[in-house]
N, C-alpha and C positions, 0 to 999 in steps of 0.2 A: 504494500500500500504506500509506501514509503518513496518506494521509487518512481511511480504514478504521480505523487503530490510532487516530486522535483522535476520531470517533465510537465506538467501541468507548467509548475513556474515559469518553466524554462518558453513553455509558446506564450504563457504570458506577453513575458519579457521579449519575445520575439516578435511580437505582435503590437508593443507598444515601442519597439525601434522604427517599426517599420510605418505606424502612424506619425512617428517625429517625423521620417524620412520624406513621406507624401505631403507633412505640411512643410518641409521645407523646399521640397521641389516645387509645391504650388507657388510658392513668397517668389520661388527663382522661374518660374516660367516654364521646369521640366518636369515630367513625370516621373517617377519613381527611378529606385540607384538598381543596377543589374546585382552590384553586392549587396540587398541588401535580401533579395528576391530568394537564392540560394538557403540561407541561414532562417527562414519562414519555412522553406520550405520541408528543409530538414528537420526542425524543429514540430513539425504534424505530423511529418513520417515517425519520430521517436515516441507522439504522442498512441499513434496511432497500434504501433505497435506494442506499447506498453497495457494496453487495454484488450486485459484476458476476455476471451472468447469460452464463451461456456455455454 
């Protein structure tokens, strides 16, 4: 259960870079960073995978 609540965190936190990152591309006129896209996405695959199937 443990290791679920530290993935959880972890898309949290991935999830809330990735909201800094779109408002700061909108302030700048671009959409979204290719680095940042990566690291989301990895982050719901560990999610996903961490969440037993029973």
């Amino acid at each position: 259960m443990f290791e679920l609540a530290a993935v959880v965190d972890e898309w949290k936190g991935a999830m809330r870079m990735a909201q800094a990152d779109f408002t700061r591309a909108a302030r700048c006129g671009r959409w979204g960073d290719d680095e940042t896209r990566p690291a989301i996405e990895a982050a719901h695959e560990r999610a996903i995978a961490a969440v037993p199937l029973a």
